[in-house]
C-alpha positions as CSV (number, residue, x, y, z in Angstrom):
1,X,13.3,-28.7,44.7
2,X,12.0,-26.5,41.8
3,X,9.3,-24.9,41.2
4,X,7.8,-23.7,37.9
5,X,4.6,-21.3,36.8
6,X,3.2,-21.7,33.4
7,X,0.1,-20.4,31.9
8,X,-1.6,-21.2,28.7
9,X,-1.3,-18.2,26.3
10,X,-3.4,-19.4,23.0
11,X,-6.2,-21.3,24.7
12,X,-10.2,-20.3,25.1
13,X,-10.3,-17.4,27.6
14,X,-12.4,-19.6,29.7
15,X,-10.5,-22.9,29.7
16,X,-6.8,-21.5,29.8
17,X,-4.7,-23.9,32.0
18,X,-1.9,-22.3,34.9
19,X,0.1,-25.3,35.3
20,X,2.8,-25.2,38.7
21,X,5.0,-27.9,38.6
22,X,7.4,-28.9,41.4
23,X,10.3,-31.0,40.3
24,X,14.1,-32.3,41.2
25,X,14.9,-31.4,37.8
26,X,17.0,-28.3,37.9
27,X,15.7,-25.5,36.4
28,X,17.9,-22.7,35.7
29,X,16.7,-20.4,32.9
30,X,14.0,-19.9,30.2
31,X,15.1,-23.3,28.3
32,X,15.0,-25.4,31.1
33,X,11.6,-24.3,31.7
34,X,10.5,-25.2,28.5
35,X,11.8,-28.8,28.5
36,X,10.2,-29.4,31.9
37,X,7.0,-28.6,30.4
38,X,7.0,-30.4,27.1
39,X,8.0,-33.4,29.8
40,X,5.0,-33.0,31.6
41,X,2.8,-32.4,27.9
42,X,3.7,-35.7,26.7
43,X,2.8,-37.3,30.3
44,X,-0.4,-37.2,28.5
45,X,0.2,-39.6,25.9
46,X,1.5,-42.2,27.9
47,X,-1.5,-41.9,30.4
48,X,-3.6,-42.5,27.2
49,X,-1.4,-45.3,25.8
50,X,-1.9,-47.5,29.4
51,X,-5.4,-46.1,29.7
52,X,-5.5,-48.5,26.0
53,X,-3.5,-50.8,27.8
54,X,-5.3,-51.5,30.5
55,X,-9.6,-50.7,29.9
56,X,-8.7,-51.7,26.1
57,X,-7.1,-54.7,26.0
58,X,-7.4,-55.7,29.4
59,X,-3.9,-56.4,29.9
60,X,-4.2,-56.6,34.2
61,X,-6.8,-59.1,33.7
62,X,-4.3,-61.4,32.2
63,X,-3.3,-64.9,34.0
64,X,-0.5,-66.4,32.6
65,X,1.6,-69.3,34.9
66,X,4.7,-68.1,32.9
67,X,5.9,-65.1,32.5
68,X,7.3,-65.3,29.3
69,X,3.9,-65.4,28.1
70,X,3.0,-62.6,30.1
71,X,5.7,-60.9,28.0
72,X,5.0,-61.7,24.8
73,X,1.2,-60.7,25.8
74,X,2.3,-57.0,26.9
75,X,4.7,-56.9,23.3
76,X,1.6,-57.6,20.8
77,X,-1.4,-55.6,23.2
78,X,2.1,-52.7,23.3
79,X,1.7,-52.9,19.4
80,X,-2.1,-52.5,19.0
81,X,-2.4,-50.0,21.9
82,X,0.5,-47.9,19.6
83,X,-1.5,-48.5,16.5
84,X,-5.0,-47.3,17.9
85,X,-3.2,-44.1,19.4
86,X,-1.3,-43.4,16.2
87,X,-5.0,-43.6,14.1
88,X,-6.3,-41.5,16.5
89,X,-3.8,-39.0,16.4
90,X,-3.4,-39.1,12.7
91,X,-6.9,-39.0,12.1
92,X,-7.6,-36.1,14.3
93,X,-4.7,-33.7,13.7
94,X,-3.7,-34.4,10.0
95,X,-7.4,-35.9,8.4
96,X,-6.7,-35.0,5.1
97,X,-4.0,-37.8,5.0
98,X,-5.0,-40.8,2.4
99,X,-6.5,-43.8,4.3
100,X,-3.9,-46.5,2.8
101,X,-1.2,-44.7,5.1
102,X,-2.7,-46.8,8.0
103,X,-5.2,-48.7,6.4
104,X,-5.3,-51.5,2.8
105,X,-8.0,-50.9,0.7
106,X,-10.2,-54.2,1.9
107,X,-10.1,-52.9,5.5
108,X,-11.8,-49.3,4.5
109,X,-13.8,-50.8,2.2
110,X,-15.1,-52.8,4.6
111,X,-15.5,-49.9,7.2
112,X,-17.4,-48.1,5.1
113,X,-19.4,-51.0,3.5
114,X,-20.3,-52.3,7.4
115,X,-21.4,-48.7,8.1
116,X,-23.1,-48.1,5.3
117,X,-24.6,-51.5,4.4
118,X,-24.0,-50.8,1.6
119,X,-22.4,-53.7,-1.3
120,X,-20.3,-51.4,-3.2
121,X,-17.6,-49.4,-1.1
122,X,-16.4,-45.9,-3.2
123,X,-13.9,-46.5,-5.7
124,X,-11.9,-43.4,-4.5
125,X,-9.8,-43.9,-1.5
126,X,-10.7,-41.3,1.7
127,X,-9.0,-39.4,3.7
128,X,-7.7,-40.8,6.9
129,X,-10.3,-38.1,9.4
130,X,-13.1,-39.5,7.1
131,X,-12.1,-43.5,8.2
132,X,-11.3,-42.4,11.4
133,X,-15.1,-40.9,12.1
134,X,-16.4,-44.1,10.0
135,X,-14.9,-46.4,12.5
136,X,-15.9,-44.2,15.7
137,X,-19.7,-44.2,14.1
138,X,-19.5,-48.2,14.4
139,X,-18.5,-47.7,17.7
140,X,-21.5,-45.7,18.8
141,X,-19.6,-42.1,18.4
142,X,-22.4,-40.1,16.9
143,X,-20.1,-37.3,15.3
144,X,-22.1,-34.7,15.7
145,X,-20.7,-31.2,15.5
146,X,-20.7,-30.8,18.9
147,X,-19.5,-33.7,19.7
148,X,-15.7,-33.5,20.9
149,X,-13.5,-36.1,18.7
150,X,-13.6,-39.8,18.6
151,X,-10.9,-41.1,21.5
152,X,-9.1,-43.9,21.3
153,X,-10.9,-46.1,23.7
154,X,-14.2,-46.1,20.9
155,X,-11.5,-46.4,18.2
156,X,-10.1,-49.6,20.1
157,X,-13.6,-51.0,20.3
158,X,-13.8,-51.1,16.8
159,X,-10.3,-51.7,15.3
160,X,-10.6,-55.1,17.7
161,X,-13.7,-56.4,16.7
162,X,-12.7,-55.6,13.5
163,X,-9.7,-57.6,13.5
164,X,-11.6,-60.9,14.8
């Protein structure tokens, strides 16, 4: 067994995490360390990804008699769960991205049209953070300053009903 000590050096004074780890995994010198802890960073991700999984699309509620079905229900709900974390992530750590990178044209006209009610969507495409904040505001985010990002679950909500 292994034990490792980490501390957040760059984060609020406040909020800083001190992460201890215990793991099988040996852990021998400086870039071993680092390894196990970009491991346990992108445990994150994948707790978001079922979090999608299961309170977005609802995948345990499933009842399917065969389970190829059941299969071929996880591949396509494993595809829009992907999608809805990539926007997120796109939208909130590079927003200056153009919009048609995830998105055509008719689907952020649309956005912004349903938002907006308004007939005639911009003729200049937006950036990707300005989408993404269009979608959460259909969603009920109320992006204001203080308010932390939109998450992916809101995002979800609208990319689904969206899509039906």
């Amino acid at each position: 067994m292994y034990a490792l000590t980490a501390t957040e050096v760059d984060g609020p004074k406040q909020e800083s995490i001190d992460w201890k780890f215990l793991t099988t995994i040996p852990i021998h010198n400086s870039d071993d360390a680092k390894r196990m802890i970009a491991f346990y960073k992108s445990r994150w991700g994948i707790e978001v990804f079922f979090k999608v999984l299961k309170s977005g699309c609802n995948i345990e509620s499933t009842q399917f008699k065969f389970g190829n079905r059941f299969k071929a229900c996880i591949a396509v709900c494993a595809i829009v769960a992907w999608r809805v974390m990539m926007l997120t992530f796109l939208g909130r750590n590079i927003p200056g991205l153009k919009a048609s990178i995830l998105f055509e044209s008719f689907e952020w006209k649309g956005i912004y049209c349903r938002l907006f009610e308004s007939p005639k969507p911009p003729k200049e495409e937006p950036e990707l953070g300005t989408v993404l904040l269009w979608i959460a505001k259909l969603g009920g985010h109320l992006g204001r300053n203080s308010d932390s990002p939109p998450g992916p679950l809101i995002i979800f909500k609208v990319y689904i009903l969206g899509h039906r």
